[in-house]
N, C-alpha and C positions, 0 to 999 in steps of 0.2 A: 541658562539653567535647563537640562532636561526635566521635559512636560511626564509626570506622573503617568504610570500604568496601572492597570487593576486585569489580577488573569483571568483568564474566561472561563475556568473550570471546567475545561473541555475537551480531552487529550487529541493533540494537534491542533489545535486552532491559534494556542499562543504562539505555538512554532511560525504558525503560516502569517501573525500576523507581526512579529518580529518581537513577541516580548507581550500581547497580550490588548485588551483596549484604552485609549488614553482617558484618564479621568476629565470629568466635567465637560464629556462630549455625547454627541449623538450619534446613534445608525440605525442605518434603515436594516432590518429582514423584510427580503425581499422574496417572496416565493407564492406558489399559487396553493391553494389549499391540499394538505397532506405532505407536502416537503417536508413539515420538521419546526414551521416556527415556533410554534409555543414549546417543543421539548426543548429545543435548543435556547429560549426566553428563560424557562424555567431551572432547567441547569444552571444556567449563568445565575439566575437570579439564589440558587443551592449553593451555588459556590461562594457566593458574599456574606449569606447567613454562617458557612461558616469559619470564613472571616472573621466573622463579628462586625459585620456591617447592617444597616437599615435598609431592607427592600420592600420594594413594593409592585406589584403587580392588577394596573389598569386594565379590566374587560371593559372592551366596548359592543362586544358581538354574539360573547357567549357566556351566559349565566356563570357566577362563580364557584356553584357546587359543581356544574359539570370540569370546570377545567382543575379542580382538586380529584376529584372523579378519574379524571384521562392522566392524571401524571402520577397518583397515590401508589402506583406498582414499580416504580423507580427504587421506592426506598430514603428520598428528597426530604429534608424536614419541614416539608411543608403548611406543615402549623406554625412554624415560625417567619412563614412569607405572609403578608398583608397583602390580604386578595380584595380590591375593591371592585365592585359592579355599579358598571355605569352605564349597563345595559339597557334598564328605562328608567326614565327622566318622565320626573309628573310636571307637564308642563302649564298646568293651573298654579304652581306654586310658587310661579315668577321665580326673576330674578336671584332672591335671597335677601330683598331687602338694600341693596348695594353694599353689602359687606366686602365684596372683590372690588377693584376700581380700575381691571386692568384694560379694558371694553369701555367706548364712549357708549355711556347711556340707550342710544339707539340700536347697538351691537347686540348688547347684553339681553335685550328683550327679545331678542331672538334666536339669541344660543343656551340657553340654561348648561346644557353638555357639555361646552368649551369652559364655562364657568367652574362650573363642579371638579372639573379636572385641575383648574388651577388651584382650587383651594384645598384641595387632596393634596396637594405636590406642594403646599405652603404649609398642612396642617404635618403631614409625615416628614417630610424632609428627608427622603431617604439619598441614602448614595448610589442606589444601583435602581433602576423603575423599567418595568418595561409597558409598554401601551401597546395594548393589540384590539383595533388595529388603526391606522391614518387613514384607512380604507373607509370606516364609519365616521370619522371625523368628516372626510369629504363630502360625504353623502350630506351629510346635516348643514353642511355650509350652503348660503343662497346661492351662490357662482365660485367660480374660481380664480376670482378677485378677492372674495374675501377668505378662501381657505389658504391662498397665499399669505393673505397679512397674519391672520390667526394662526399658522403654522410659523414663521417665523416669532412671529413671541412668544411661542412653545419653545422653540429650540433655544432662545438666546433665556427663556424664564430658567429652562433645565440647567442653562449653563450658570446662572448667578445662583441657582441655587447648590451649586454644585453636586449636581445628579451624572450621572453617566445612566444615560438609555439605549435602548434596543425600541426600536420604531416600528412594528411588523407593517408591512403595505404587500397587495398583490402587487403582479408583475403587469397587468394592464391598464391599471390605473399610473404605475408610473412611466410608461409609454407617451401615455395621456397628457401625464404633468410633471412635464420635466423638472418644473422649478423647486419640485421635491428634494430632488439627488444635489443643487444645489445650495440645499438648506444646513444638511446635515453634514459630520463631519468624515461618515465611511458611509458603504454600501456592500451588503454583502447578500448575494446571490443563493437561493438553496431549490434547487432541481430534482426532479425524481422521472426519469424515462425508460421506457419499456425497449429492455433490447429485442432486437427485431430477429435473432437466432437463436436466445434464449427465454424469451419470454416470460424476463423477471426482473421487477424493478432494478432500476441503477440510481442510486441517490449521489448526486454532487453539489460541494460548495464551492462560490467563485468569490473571490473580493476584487469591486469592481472599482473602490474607493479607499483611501482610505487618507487622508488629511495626514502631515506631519511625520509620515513613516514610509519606506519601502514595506514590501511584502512579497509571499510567494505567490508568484499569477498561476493564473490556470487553474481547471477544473480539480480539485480535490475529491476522491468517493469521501463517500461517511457511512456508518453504519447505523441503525437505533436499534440497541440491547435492550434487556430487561436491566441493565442500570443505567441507562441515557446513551447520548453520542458519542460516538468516537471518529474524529478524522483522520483521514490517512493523506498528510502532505505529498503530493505530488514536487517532489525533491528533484533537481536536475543537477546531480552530482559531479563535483568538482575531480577535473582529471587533474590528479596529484597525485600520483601513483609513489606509496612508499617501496624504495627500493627494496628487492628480493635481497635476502638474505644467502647466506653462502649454505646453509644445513640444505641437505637433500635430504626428502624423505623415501623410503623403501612402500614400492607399491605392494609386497607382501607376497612378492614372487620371485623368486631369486633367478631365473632366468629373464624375467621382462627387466627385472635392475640390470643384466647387464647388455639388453640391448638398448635400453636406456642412456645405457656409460653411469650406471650409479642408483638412476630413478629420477625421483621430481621434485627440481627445487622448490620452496618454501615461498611463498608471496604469489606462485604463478598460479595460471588459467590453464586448466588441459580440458580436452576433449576427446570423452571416446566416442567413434563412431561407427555405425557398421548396422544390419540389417536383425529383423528381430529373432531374437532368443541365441544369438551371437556369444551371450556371455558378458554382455556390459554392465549388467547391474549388480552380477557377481562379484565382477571384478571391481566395480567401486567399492561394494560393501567389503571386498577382502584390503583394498587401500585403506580407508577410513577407519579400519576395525586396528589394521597395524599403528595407524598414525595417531590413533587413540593410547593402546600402548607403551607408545614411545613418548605419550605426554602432550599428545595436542589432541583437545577435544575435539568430539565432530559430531556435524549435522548431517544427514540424508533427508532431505524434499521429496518425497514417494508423491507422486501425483499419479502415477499407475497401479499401484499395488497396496496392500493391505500390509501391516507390520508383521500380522501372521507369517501372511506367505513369505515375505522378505525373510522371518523367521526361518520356516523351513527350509528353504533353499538353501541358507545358510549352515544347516546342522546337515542335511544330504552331502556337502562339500567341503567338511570338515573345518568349516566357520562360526566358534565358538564367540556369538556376540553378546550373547546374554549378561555374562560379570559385565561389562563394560556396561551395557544400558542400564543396568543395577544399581550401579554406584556413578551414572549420571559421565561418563567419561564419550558418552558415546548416544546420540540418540535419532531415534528415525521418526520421522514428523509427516503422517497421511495428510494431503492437503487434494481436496476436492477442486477440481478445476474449472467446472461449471458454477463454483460460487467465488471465486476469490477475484480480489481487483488487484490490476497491478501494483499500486502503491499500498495498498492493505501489504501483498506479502512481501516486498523492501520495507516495509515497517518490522514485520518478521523476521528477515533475515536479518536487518540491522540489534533488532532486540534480542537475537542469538548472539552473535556477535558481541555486542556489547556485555554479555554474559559470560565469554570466555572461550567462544567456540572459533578454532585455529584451521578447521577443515569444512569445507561446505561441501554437497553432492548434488545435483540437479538432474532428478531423476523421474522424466526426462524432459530432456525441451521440446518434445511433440503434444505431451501435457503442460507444461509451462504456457507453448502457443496455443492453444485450446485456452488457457483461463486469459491470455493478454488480448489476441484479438478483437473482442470487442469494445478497447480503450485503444485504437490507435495500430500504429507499425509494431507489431512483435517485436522486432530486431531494436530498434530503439528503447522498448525495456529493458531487453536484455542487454545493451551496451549499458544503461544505467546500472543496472543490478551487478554486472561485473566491474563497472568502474569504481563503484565503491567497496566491492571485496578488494579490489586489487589496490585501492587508499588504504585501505585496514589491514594490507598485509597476510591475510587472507588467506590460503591455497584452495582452489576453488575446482570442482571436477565438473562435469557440464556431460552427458550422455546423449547421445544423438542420434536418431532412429532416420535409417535411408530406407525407402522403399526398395529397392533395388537388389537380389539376392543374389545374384548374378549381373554380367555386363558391364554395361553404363558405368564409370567410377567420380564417382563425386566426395568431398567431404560429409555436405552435408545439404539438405534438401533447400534449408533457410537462408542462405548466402550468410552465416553467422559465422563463419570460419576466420574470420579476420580476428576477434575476441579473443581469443586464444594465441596462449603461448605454444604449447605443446599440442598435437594431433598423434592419435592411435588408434590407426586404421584395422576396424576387427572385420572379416568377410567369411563368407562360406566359401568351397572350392571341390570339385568334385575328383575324385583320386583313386583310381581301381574297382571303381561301381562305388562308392561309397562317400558319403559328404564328411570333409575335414574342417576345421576350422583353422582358419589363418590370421595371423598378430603380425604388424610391423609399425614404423614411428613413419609418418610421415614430413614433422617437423616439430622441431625444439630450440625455442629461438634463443634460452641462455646456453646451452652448452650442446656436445657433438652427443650424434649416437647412433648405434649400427644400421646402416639402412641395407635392414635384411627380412623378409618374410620367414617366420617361420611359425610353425604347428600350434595351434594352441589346443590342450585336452583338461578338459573339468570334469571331471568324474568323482564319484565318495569320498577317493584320495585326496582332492582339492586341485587345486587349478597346476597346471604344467605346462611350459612351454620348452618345444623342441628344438634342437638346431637350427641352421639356414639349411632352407629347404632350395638345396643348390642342383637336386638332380631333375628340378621339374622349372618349367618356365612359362609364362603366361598364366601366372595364379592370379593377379586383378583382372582376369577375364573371366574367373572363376569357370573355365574350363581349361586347366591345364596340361600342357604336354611334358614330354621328360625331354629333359635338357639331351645336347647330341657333344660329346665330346672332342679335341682337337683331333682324336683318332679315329672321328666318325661314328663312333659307338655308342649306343645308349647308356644315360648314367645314369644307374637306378642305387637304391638306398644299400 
């Protein structure tokens, strides 16, 4: 018979812990002061109330007007949590007379605190209790012989009485005393570190434990809102790629569709790339803004620019995006790259997504790497973040800034070229004293298409692309020459 769950009221944490905590169990929070544990205690314990369950909530460290005090701007119905303080213990008042009897005699007259806690947890009976912290329990035990035995009849009293707790403990006391971690029935980890190139907290959750169940490993970030926590599962997405569909979409230029042979199928990964003010953001916004009218919603991930300006640029080139952002067919989403965590915005793109959105744009992955680097390999984000557009079918644009304005030809600076289905290489090239822009495909791995350079011109008119530029030669050197005929002769336009 599967063992009972109760959810944690915590968006992401049931995900991560496969369905939530198992009843009539314990866990330790585990974190050093300011991680999160009493918000994270108190949510949980928010979420039971309103269940319509009986909670309760043991201070052993801090008075309990202050900790209604610290959580009261949540918005939590916290008059309906049983806040007990167990902060000081009059230890002239003995025992209680031996009304508990779970302590031989010689025990009891020397922990009032252990006492008081068991007849709190015998008088309420609640289903969900948290105790913060095991940290002050320890203190008050004579050695750590006896916080071991008194902690294990805590943990097995919780379980007959059929409690599910939250155990708060620092992280160097259970360094200290291992025989914590295996008392209880999880452990979960809650971190707050100072990145060292942005110099602004990074809060993670790790479960290091957990009894009875798989989970997702690894560091999770979190946030604390003014309504509580939120986690962002660290996902390592299953390559299952749903097949591409046969519909081509029109990138919204009827010259690039037919060096294309049509445009770009449905499900795939393209990337443009080329050096800056090239004309790549234009040209996604003039794909997206088509792909929206023909019925498939779409996203832009602006991590450079302001929707204004994306605006303007738009209406200068005869990119009428506005109906579409209007009536919701179409939207562009400013994302700050010095505050987002990688799995914060694959919770994002997944909740577009799962809202109906057929087109994504990633604009660009020089701001995407800026906000990932300090969780790891860039590249390995980004391989998660497109392997799951590309499971949901997806058609996904990815823009990619080369330093290089001239010279040197690469895709792309990040060795992320392998993620993509399709590559569209945009360059500058210099042609009569005068800088032109140049469009060709460097590769489309479902279907054929002209491998040809030619002209691209954005102006008022909106975006144009010219013939094969067959009279000039050495244009990825972007100093090109004019081609020489079979008859020797220059062959100019």
């Amino acid at each position: 018979m599967a063992r009972k769950r109760v959810s944690s009221g915590i968006a992401g944490v049931d995900e991560i812990l496969h369905g939530g905590f198992f009843t009539s169990s314990s866990y330790l929070i585990v974190g050093s002061a300011g991680t999160g544990k009493t918000v994270m205690s108190m949510q949980w314990l928010a979420a039971g109330v309103e269940a319509g369950e009986r909670t309760l909530f043991v201070t052993l460290a801090e008075p309990a007007h202050k900790i209604r005090q610290n959580v009261e701007s949540f918005g939590w119905p916290i008059d309906r949590i049983e806040i007990v303080d167990l902060t000081y213990v009059d230890e002239s008042s003995g025992p209680g007379e031996g009304e508990y009897e779970i302590f031989p005699a010689s025990d009891v007259e020397r922990i009032p605190t252990w006492q008081n806690l068991f007849r709190v947890i015998e008088e309420q009976r609640p289903s969900r209790i948290v105790i913060d912290s095991l940290t002050q329990l320890r203190y008050l035990s004579v050695d750590d012989y006896q916080f071991r035995k008194h902690l294990m009849r805590l943990v097995n009293f919780l379980d007959h009485c059929g409690c599910t707790a939250l155990l708060a403990y620092e992280p160097v006391e259970l360094e200290q005393e291992a025989s914590v971690a295996l008392a209880v029935d999880g452990i979960i980890r809650l971190r707050m570190q100072v990145s060292q190139n942005r110099v602004i907290g990074l809060r993670s959750m790790q479960v290091e434990k957990l009894r009875g169940s798989d989970f997702i490993s690894g560091l999770h970030p979190f946030r604390i809102t003014a309504t509580g926590m939120t986690v962002f599962p660290h996902r390592i997405e299953l390559i299952d790629r749903t097949p591409p569909s046969e519909d081509i979409l029109s990138t919204g230029v009827t010259e690039l569709d037919e060096l294309l042979a049509g445009g770009i199928e449905t499900g795939t990964t393209s990337m443009l790339t080329g050096p800056p003010g090239v004309g790549k953001s234009t040209l996604s916004v003039r794909f997206v803004a088509t792909a929206a009218e023909r019925g498939y919603p779409g996203v832009i991930y602006a991590f450079e620019e302001s929707i204004d300006s994306i605006l303007r640029r738009s209406r200068n080139v005869g990119i009428d995006v506005e109906p579409l952002l209007a009536d919701g067919r179409m939207r562009i989403v400013p994302v700050n790259a010095l505050q987002l965590y990688p799995d914060e915005f694959l919770s994002m793109v997944r909740r577009d997504v799962d809202g109906g959105a057929r087109v994504v744009s990633v604009d660009s992955l020089r701001g995407y790497t800026l906000a990932m680097e300090e969780f790891g390999t860039p590249v390995a984000h980004l391989h998660n973040l497109v392997t799951h557009l590309n499971r949901r079918g997806v058609t996904t644009m990815l823009l990619n800034e080369v330093e290089f304005i001239t010279g040197d030809l690469r895709a792309t600076d990040l060795g992320v070229s392998h993620v993509a289905d399709n590559i569209v290489l945009m360059r500058y090239a210099e042609y009569r004293s005068s800088v032109i822009k140049v469009i060709g495909c460097l590769k489309k791995r479902l279907g054929g298409f002209q491998p040809e350079l030619r002209e691209l011109k954005i102006s008022s008119d909106g975006i144009h692309v010219s013939g094969k530029l067959s009279f000039l030669r050495g244009i990825l050197s972007g100093i090109p020459a004019f081609s020489i005929g079979a008859d020797g002769e220059t062959i100019e336009r």
